[in-house]
C-alpha positions as CSV (number, residue, x, y, z in Angstrom):
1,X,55.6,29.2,-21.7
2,X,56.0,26.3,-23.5
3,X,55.6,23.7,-21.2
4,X,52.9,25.5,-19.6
5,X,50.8,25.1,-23.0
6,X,51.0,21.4,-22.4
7,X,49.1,21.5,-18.8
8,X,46.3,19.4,-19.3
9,X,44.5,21.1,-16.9
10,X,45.0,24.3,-18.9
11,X,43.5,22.5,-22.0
12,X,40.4,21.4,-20.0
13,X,39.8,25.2,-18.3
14,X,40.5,26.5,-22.5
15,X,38.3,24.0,-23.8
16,X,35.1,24.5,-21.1
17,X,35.5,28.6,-21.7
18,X,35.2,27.9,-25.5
19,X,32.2,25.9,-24.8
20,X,30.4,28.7,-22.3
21,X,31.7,31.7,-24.9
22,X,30.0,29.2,-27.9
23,X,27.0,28.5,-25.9
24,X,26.6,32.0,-24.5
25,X,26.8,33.4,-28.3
26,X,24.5,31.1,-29.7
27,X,21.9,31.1,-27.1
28,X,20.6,34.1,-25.4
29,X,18.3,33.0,-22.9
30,X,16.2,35.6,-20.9
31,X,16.3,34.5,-16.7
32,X,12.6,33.3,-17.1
33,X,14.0,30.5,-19.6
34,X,16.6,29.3,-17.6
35,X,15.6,26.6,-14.7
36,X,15.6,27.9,-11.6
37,X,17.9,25.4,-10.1
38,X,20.3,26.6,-12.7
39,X,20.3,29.9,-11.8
40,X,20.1,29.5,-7.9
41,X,23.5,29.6,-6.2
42,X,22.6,27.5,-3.2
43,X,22.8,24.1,-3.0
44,X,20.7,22.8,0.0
45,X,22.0,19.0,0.9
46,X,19.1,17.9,3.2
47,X,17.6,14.4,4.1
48,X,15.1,13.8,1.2
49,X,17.8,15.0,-1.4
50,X,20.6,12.5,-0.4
51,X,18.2,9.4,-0.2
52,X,16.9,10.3,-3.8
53,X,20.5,10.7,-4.6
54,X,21.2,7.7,-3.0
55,X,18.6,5.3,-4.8
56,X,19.7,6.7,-8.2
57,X,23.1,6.0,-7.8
58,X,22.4,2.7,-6.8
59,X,19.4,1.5,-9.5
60,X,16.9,0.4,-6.3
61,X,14.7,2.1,-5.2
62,X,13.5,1.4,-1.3
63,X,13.4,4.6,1.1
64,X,13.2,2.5,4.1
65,X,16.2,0.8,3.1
66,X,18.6,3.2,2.1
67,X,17.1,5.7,5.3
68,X,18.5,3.2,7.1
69,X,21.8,3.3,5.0
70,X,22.0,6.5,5.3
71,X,21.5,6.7,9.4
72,X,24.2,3.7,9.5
73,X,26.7,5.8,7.7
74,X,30.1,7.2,9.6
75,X,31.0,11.0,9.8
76,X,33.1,10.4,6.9
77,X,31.2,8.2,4.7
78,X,28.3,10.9,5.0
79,X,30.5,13.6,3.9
80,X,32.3,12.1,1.5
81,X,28.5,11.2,0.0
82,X,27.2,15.1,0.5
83,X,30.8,15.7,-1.6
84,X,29.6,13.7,-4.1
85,X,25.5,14.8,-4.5
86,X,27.1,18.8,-4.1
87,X,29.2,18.0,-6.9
88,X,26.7,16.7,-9.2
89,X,24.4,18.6,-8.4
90,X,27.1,22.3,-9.2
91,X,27.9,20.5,-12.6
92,X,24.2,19.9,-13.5
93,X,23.2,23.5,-12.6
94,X,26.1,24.8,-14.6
95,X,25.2,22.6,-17.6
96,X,21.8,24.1,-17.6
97,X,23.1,27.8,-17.6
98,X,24.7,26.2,-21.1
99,X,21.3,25.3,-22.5
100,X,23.4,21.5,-22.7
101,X,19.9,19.9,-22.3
102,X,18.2,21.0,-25.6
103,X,18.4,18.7,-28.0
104,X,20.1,15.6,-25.8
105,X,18.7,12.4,-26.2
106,X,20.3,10.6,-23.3
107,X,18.7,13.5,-21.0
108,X,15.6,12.7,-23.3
109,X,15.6,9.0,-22.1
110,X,16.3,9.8,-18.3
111,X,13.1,11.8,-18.2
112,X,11.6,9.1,-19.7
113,X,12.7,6.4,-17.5
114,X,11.7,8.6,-14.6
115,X,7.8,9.1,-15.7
116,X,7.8,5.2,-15.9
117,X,9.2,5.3,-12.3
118,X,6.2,7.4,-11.1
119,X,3.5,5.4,-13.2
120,X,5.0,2.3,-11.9
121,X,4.9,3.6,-8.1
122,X,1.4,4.6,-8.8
123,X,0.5,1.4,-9.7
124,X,1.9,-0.2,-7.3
125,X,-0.3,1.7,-4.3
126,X,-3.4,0.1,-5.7
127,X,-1.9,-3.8,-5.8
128,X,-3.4,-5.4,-2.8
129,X,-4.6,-9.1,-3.9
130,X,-7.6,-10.9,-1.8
131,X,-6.4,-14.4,-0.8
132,X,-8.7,-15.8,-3.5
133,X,-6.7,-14.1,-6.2
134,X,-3.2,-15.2,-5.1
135,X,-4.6,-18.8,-5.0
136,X,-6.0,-18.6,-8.6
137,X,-3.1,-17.1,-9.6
138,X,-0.7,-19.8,-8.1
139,X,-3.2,-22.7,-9.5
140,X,-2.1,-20.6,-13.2
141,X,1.5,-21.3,-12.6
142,X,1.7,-23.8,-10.2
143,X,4.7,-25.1,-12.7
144,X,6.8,-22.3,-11.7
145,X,6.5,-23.4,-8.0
146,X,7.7,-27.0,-8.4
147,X,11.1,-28.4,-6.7
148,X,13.5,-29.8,-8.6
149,X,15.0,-33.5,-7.7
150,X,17.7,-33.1,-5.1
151,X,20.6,-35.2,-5.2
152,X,23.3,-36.3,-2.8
153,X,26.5,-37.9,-4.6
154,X,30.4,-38.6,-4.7
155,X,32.0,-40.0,-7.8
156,X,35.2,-41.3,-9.1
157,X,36.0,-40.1,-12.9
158,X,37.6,-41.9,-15.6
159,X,39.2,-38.9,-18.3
160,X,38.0,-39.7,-21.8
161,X,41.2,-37.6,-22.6
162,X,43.0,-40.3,-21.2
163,X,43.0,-42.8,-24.0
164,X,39.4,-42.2,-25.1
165,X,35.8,-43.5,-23.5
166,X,36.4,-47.4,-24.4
167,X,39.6,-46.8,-21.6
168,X,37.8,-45.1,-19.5
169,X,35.2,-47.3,-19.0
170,X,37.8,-50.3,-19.4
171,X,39.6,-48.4,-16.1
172,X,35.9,-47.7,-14.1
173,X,35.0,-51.8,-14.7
174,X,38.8,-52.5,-13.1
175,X,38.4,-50.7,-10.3
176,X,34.6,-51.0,-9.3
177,X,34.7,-54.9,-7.2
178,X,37.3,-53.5,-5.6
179,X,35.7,-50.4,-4.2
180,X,33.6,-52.7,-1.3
181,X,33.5,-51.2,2.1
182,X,35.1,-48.0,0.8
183,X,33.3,-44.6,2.2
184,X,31.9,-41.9,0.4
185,X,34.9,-39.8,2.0
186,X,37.1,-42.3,0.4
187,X,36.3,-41.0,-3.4
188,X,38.8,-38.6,-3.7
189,X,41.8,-41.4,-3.2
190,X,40.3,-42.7,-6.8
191,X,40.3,-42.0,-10.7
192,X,41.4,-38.6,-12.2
193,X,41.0,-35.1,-11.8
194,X,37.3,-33.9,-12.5
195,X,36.6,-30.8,-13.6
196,X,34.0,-29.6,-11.5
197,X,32.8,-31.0,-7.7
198,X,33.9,-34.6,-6.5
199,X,31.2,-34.6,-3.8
200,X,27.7,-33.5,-4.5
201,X,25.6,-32.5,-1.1
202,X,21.6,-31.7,-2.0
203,X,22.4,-30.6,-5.4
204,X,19.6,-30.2,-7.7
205,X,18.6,-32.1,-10.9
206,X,19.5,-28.6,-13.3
207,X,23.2,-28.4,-11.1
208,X,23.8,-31.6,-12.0
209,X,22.6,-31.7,-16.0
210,X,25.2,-28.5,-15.9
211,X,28.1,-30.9,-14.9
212,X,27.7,-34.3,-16.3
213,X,24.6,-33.9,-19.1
214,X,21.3,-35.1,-18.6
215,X,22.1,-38.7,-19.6
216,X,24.3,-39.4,-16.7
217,X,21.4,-37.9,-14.2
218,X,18.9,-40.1,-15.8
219,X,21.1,-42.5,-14.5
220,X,21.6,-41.0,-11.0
221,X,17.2,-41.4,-10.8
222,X,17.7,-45.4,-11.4
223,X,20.1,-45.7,-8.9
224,X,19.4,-47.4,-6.0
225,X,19.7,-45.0,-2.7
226,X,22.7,-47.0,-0.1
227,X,25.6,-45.2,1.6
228,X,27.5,-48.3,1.4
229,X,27.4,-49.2,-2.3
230,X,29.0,-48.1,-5.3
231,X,27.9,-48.1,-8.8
232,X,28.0,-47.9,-12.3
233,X,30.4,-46.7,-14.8
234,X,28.0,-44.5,-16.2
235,X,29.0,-41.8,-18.4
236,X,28.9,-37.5,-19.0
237,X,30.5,-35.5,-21.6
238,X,34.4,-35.9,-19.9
239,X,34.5,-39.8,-19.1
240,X,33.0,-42.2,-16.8
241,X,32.2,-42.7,-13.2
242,X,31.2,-45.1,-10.4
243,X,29.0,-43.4,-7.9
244,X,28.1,-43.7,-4.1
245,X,24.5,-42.0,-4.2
246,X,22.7,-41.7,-0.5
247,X,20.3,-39.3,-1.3
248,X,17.5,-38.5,-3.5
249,X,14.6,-36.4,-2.9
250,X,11.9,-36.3,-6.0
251,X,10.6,-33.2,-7.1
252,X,7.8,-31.6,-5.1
253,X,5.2,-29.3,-5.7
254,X,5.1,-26.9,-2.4
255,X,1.0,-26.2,-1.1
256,X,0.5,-22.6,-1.7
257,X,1.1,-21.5,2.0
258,X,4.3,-22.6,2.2
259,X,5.1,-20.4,-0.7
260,X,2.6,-17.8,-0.5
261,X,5.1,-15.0,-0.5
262,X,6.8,-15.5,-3.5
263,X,3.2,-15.8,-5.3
264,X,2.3,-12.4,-3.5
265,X,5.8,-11.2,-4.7
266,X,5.2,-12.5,-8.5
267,X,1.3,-11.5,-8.4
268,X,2.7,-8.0,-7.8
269,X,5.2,-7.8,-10.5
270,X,2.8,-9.0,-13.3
271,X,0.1,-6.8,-12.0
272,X,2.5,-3.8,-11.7
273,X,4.1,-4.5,-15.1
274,X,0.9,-4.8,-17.1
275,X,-0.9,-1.6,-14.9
276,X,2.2,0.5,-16.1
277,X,1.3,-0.4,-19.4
278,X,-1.8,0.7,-19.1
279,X,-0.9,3.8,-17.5
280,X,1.6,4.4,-20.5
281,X,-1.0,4.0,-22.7
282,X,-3.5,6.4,-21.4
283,X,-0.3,9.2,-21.7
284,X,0.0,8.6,-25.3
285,X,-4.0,8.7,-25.7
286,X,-4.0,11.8,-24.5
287,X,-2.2,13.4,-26.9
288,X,-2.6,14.3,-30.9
289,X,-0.8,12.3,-33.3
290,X,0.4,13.8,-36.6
291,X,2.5,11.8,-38.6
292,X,4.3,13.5,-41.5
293,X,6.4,11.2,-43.3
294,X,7.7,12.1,-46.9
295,X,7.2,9.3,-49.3
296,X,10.5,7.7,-50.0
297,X,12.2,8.3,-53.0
């Protein structure tokens, strides 16, 4: 008897008839307050219900997408994913016969989020710019379109932690005359250990600020462009380094059609974002606001 007092199991099933006794005692509900789903002892598991499912569970939602998911699926993965939407879907129903909804403000804040789902999916069906529009909207932020420099690199580092900077560059000035005729493939036979890439392929100007600091790229766009010739020391935070650069591509500024989806895809989210808002606020005009607040004390 003793050991069977320890079952958690046995705890759980005490603890969840404490809870429907407790509930069931403090909250007498007639069959016309309940939900229906609570009080309906079917489950029906069909198409529309396991894509809804589906989107939930994964934050997205796209019915094409996951319909195709969904079709895609194995014997077993679709079971094992009615398993899972039957199961929620008991505990929910059962959590309703409880009254466990009153009152809870994380249930509170899902019906919320899923109002500004519908307003937003409203919104979106009226979002259809003229051609006019998407070009007045990309001459607005034509910034956000540009092309970063693009590099193309190798390098042979000098550790600062090594001695210091003046040794490292001491070390880089020592080895650059006799670097002639050596390929860019031949970089890695040189210098120390670096912490991120030795050879940089069409790497852009913010990649490269990330690894060596902006000082050292300033560097890289004085550089004269030869696959034969190495340069420098120049220096980052770590050290210094001679460089073989045969690339460089300046930063560009794509015509609009070349990028014309992403401004249709970035004229969309603005629009959507500030019609929702809109949308929100005509909810809250609509209702009365009363606003009781006791003067502090």
């Amino acid at each position: 008897m003793r050991s069977l007092l320890k079952q958690p199991l046995l705890h759980f099933l005490l603890l969840g008839a404490l809870l429907f006794f407790f509930y069931g005692s403090q909250q007498q509900q007639s069959p016309a307050q309940v939900s229906a789903a609570a009080v309906d002892g079917t489950i029906i598991v069909d198409r529309a219900a396991l894509l809804d499912y589906m989107q939930y569970q994964a934050k997205a939602f796209d019915t094409d997408l996951f319909s195709q998911r969904l079709d895609s699926m194995s014997a077993e993965e679709r079971q094992s994913l009615i398993n899972d939407y039957v199961r929620e879907e008991a505990l929910y129903r059962e959590a309703l016969k409880l009254g466990m909804e009153k009152g809870d403000y994380i249930i509170k804040q899902r019906l919320v989020q899923k109002e500004e789902f519908l307003l937003e999916n409203s919104a979106a069906d009226t979002i259809s710019p003229a051609d006019d529009q998407l070009q007045a909207y990309y001459a607005a932020h034509v910034e956000d379109y540009r092309i970063d420099p693009v590099y193309t690199f190798t390098h042979i580092f000098f550790d600062a932690e090594k001695g210091g900077m003046a040794a490292a560059k001491a070390k880089a000035d020592k080895l650059l005359p006799t670097l002639k005729g050596k390929q860019f493939s031949d970089a890695g036979q040189y210098g120390d250990r670096f912490p991120f890439l030795q050879n940089y392929v069409e790497r852009t100007r913010d990649f490269a600020v990330n690894n060596f600091g902006p000082e050292f790229v300033d560097a890289l766009d004085k550089l004269t462009v030869s696959p034969a010739q190495w340069q420098g020391p120049f220096q980052s935070h770590y050290g210094y380094h001679l460089v073989m650069l045969t690339q460089r591509t300046g930063a560009t500024t794509p015509p609009f059609d070349q990028v014309r989806p992403r401004v249709l895809d970035d004229f969309r989210y603005e629009t959507l974002a500030r019609k929702r808002q809109e949308a929100e606020a005509e909810v809250v005009k609509s209702y009365e606001v009363q606003v009781k607040l006791e003067p502090h004390k």
